[in-house]
C-alpha positions in Angstrom: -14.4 22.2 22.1 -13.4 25.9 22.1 -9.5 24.7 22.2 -10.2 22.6 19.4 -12.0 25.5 17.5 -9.2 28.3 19.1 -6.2 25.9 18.1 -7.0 23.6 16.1 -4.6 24.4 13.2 -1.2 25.3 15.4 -2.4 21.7 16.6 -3.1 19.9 13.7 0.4 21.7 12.1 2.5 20.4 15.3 1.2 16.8 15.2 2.4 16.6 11.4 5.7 18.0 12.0 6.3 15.5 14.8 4.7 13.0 12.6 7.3 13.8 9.7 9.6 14.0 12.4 8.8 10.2 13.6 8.8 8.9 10.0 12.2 9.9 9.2 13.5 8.6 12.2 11.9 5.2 11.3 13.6 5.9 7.7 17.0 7.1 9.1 17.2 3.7 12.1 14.4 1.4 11.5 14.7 0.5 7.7 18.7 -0.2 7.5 18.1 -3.0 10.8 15.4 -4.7 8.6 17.9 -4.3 5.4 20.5 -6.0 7.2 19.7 -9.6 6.9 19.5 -9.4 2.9 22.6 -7.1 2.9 24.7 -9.5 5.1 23.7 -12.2 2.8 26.4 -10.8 0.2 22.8 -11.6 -2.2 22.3 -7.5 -3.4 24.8 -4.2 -3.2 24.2 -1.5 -0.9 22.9 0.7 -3.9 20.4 -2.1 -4.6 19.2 -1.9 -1.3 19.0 1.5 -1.0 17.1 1.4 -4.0 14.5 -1.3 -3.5 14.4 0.2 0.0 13.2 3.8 -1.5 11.2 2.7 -3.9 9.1 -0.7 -1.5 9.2 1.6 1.6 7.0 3.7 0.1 4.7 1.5 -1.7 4.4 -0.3 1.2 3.4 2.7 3.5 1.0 4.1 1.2 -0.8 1.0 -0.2 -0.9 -1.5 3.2 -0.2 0.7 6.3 -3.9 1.6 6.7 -4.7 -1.1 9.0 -1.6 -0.4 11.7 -2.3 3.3 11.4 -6.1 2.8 12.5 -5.2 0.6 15.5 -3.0 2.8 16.6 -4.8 5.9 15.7 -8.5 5.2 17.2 -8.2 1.4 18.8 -6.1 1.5 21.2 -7.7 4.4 23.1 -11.8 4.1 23.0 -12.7 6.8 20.7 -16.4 6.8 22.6 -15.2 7.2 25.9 -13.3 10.4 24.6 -16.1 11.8 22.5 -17.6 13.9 25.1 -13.7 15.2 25.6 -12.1 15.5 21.9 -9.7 17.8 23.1 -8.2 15.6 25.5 -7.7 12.6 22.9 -6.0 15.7 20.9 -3.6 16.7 23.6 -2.8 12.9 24.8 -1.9 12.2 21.0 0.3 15.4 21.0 2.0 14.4 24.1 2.5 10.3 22.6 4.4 11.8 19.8 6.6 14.2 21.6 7.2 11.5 24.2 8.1 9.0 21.4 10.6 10.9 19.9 12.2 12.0 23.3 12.5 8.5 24.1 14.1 7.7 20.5 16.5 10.3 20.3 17.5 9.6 24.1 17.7 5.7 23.1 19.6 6.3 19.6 22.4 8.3 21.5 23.1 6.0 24.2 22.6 3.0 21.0 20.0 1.3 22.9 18.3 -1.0 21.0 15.0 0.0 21.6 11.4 -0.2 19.6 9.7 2.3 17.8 6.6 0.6 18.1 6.9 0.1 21.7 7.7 3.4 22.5 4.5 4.6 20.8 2.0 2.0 22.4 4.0 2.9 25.6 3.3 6.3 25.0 -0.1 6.4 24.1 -1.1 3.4 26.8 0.8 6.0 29.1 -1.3 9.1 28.1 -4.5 6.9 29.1 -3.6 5.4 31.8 -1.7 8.0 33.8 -3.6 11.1 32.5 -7.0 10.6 30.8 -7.9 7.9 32.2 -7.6 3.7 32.6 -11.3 3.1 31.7 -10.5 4.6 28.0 -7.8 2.2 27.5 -9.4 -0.7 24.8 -8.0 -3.5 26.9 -8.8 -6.2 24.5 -7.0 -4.9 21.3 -4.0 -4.2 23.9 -3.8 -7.6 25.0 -4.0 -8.4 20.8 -0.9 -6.2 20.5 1.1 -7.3 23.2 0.4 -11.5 22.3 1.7 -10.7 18.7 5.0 -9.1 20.3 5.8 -12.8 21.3 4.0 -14.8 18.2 4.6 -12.8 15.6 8.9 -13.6 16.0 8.7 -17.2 17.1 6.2 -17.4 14.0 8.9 -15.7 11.4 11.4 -18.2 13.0 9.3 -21.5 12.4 8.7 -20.3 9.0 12.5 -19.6 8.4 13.6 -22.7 10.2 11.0 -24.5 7.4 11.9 -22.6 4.4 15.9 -23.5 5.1 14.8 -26.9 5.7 12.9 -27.6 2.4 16.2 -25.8 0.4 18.5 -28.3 2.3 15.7 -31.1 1.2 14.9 -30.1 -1.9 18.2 -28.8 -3.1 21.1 -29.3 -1.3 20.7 -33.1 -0.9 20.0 -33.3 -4.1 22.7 -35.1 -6.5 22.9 -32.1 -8.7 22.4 -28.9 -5.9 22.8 -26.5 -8.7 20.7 -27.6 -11.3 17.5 -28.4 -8.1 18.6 -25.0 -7.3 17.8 -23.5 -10.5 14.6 -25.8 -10.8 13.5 -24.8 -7.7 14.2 -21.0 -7.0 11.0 -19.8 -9.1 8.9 -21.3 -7.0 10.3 -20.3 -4.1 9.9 -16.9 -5.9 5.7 -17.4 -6.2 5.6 -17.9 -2.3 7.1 -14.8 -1.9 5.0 -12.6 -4.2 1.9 -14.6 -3.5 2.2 -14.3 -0.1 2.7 -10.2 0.0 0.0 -9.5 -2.3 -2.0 -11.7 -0.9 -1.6 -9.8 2.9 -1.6 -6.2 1.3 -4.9 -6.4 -1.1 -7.1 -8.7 1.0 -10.2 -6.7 1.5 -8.8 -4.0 -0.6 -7.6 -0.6 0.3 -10.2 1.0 2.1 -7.6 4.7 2.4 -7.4 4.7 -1.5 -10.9 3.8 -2.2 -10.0 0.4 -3.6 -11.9 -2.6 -3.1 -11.3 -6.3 -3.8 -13.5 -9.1 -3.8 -12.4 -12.7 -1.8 -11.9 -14.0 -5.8 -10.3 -10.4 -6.9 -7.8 -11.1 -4.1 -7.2 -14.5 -5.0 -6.5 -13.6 -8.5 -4.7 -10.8 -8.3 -2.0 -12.7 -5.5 -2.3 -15.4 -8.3 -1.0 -13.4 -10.7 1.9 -11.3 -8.4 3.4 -14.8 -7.2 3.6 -15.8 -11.4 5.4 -12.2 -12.7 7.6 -12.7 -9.9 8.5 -16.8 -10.2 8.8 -15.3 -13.9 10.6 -12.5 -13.4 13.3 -14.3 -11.1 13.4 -16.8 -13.3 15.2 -14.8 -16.2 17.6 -13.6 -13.8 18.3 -17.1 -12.5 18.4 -18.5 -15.8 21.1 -16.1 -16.5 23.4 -17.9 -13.2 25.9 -19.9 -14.5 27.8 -22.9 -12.7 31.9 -22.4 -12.1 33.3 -25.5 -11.0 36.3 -23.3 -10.2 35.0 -21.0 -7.6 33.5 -24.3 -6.5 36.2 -26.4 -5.4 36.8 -25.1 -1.5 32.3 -24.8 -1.2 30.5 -27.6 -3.0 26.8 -25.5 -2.7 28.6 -22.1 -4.8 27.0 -22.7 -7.4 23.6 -22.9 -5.3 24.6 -19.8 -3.3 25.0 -17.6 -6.9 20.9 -18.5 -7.6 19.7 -17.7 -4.1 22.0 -13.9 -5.1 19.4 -12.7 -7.2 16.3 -13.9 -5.7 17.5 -12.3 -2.4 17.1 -8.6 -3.8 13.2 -10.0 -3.9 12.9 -10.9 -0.1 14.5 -7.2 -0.3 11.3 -5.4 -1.4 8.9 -8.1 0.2 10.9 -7.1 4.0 10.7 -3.4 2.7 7.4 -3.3 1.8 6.2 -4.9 4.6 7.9 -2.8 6.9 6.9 0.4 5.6 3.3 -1.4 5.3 3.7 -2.0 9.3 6.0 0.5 11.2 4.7 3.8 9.5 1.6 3.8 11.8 3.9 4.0 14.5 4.7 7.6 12.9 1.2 9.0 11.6 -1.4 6.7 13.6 -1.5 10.1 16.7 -1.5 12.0 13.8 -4.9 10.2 11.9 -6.9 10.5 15.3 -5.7 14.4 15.6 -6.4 15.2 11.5 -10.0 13.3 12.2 -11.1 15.0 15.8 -10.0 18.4 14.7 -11.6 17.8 11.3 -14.7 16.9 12.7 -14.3 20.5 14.8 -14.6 18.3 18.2 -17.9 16.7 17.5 -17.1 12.8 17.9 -16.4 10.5 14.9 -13.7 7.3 15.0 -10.6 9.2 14.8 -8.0 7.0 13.6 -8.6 6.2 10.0 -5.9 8.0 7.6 -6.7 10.0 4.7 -4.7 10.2 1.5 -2.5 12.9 2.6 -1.7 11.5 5.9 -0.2 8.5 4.7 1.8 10.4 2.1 3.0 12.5 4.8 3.9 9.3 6.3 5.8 7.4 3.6 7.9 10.1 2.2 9.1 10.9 5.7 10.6 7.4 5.7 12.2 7.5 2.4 13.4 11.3 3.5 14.7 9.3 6.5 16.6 6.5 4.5 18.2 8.9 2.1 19.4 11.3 4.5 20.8 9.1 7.2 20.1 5.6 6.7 22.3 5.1 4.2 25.2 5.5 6.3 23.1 3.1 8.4 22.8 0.5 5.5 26.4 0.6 4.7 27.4 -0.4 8.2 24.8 -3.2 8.7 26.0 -4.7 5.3 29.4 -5.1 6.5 28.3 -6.4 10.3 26.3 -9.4 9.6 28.7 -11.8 7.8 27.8 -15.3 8.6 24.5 -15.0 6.8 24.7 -17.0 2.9 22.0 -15.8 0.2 19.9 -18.8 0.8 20.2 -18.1 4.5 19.5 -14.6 3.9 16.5 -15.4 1.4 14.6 -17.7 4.0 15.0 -15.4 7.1 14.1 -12.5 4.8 11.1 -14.2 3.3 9.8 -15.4 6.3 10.0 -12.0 8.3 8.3 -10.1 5.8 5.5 -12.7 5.0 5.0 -12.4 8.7 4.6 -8.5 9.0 2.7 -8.1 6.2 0.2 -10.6 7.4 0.3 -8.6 11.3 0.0 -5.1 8.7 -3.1 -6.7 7.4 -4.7 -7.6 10.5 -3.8 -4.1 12.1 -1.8 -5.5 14.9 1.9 -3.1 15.1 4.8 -5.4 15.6 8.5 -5.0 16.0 9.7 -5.7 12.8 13.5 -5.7 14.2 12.4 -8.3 16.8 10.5 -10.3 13.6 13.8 -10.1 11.8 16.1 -11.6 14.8 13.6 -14.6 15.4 13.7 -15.4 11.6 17.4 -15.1 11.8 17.1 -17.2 15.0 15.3 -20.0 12.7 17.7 -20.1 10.5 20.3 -20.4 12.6 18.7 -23.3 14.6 18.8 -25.3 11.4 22.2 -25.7 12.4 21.6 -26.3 15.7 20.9 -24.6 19.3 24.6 -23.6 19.5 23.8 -21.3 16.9 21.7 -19.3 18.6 22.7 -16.2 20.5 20.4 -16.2 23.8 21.8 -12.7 24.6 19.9 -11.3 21.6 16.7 -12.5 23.1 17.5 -11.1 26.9 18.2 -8.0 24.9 14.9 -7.7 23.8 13.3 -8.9 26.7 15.3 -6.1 28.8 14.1 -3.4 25.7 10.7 -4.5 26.6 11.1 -3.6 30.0 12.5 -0.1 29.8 10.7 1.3 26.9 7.3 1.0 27.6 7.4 2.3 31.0 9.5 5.3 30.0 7.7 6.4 27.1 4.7 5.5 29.4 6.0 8.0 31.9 7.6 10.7 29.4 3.3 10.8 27.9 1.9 11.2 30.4 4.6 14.3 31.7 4.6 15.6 28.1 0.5 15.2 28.7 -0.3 17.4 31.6 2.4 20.3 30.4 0.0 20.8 27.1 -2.9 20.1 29.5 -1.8 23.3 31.5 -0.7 25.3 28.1 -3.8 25.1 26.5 -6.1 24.9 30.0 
């Protein structure tokens, strides 16, 4: 109690600053890797994408990234267990953060490809178990988030390998591929906007005050899936068939719709990753804003105010604009055996899938959501499509990050322990 009423705001300042710090990171590595899938699609331009990025990321953040940042802010250490000891819930946030971004920066310059969001479970799962305490650890929700580590990417890569499969039924057996195409891409367009708005105003926004009903909901996903089946439409409408360009690829003329309903599954992947990854950033930083405001005396720390979740959402788009562009511009050129309907069902299918873990509070790997929807698509083709290495990569990132930042928490922990006695 008297560090929280001594310190409180050198505290509170720090654990924004490493917050911000955290955010543009995700911004400057996080959003080109789940960019890179519509970019290597040929389907939208790195300006686009930068762009939709900017303007999805932050929507996306700020509208639907309530849920993630509570978990992680107030569920995944028991907020009673630590009400009797606020300042140690303060200090073990502190230390998750500083260990998170030790671990990043030491993973980015060796090019690891490591986790964000496992680094911060790791972290704070590390500050529990290894300083406050094992009994404080909610074991239940932590089981939650570990299961949806290995569902949530074999589920984006059955829903890719279906969505590829209905374009090859639907339109590329078809006699006339082009004109099915053209028939069919607005409503592959509805899924998509359904399916986001559907995730990211069920229940409403409880962080902005806004509330939905069940039929609200329903009507309001309704009407997101038609203005974007309509919107798509004009553009597609607009595609024309060249029999030319079409001699040495009979499905061309197919490939040109999917182009612009790719730039589409571009905002649904950014807004659901901005919806899901930017707890990773400011969830420490909710539990820290809501102890220190309550001046130590208990509460459920974890639940973002407005502020917080600004903080958190122009960090990322700080992040894009300042380094991940150069980021984008790389990943658009590395990824090359993707097409735009490819790129458009792998796309679509990752992003449905975070936005629905976003909604249910559960922080996922959106990267690792991204490679099984890619590993989907690519199975349509066949198991010699599939690269097994990228799974024992993840497996192997698994198996270093959460230890470390484990470790690195719960060093970081008993330093600030000693400083502030």
């Amino acid at each position: 109690m008297d560090m929280i009423a001594a310190w409180g705001t050198p505290l509170l300042i720090l654990a924004a600053v490493l917050a911000l710090y955290m955010a543009w990171g995700i911004g400057a590595r996080d959003v080109p890797a789940t960019m890179g899938t519509s970019l290597g699609s040929g389907g939208i331009s790195v300006k686009r994408a930068i762009i939709v990025a900017v303007l999805f990321e932050f929507a996306g953040a700020l509208i639907a990234g309530g849920e993630v940042t509570a978990t992680i802010g107030g569920k995944i250490i028991d907020s009673r267990a630590m009400a009797a000891h606020p300042q140690q819930l303060v200090l073990g946030m502190l230390a998750a953060l500083l260990a998170a971004a030790l671990w990043l920066k030491i993973a980015e310059a060796r090019a690891w490809p490591v986790s964000t969001t496992h680094t911060m479970i790791g972290a704070i799962v590390g500050v529990a178990v290894l300083g406050i305490g094992s009994e404080t650890v909610q074991w239940g929700t932590l089981t939650k988030i570990a299961a949806s580590w290995v569902i949530a990417p074999i589920l984006s890569g059955f829903l890719a390998l279906l969505l590829i499969t209905s374009v090859r039924k639907l339109i590329l057996s078809a006699d006339d591929p082009f004109t099915q195409a053209k028939r069919w891409g607005p409503g592959y367009l509805f899924v998509l906007g359904w399916t986001i708005a559907l995730a990211a105003l069920s229940g409403g926004v409880p962080h902005l005050d806004f509330e939905l009903t069940s039929l609200q909901t329903a009507l309001a996903a309704m009407l997101a899936g038609v203005v974007t089946a309509l919107t798509g439409g004009l553009l597609i409408r607009q595609v024309r068939s060249d029999a030319a360009s079409s001699r040495g690829y009979s499905f061309a003329g197919v490939e040109r719709v999917f182009m612009p309903m790719v730039i589409f599954s571009a905002a649904a992947m950014a807004f659901a990753h901005g919806s899901n990854d930017v707890g990773n950033a400011i969830g420490p930083l909710a539990a820290v804003v809501s102890v220190i405001g309550n001046a130590g005396q208990g509460g459920s720390p974890g639940g973002a105010t407005t502020w917080v979740m600004l903080l958190g959402a122009a960090g990322i788009i700080v992040g894009l604009l300042t380094m991940g562009y150069r980021v984008i511009q790389s990943a658009g050129t590395r990824i090359t055996e993707l097409t735009p309907t490819r790129g458009f069902c792998a796309t679509l299918a990752a992003a449905g899938t975070v936005a629905v873990a976003s909604k249910l509070g559960l922080p996922v790997s959106t990267t690792h959501v991204v490679v099984g929807a890619f590993m989907g698509v690519g199975l349509a083709r066949g198991i010699g499509a599939l690269d097994l290495r990228v799974i024992g990569n993840i497996i192997v990132s698994w198996a270093v990050t959460l230890p470390a930042a484990a470790l690195l928490a719960a060093i970081f922990y008993f330093i600030l322990t000693f400083v502030f006695g």
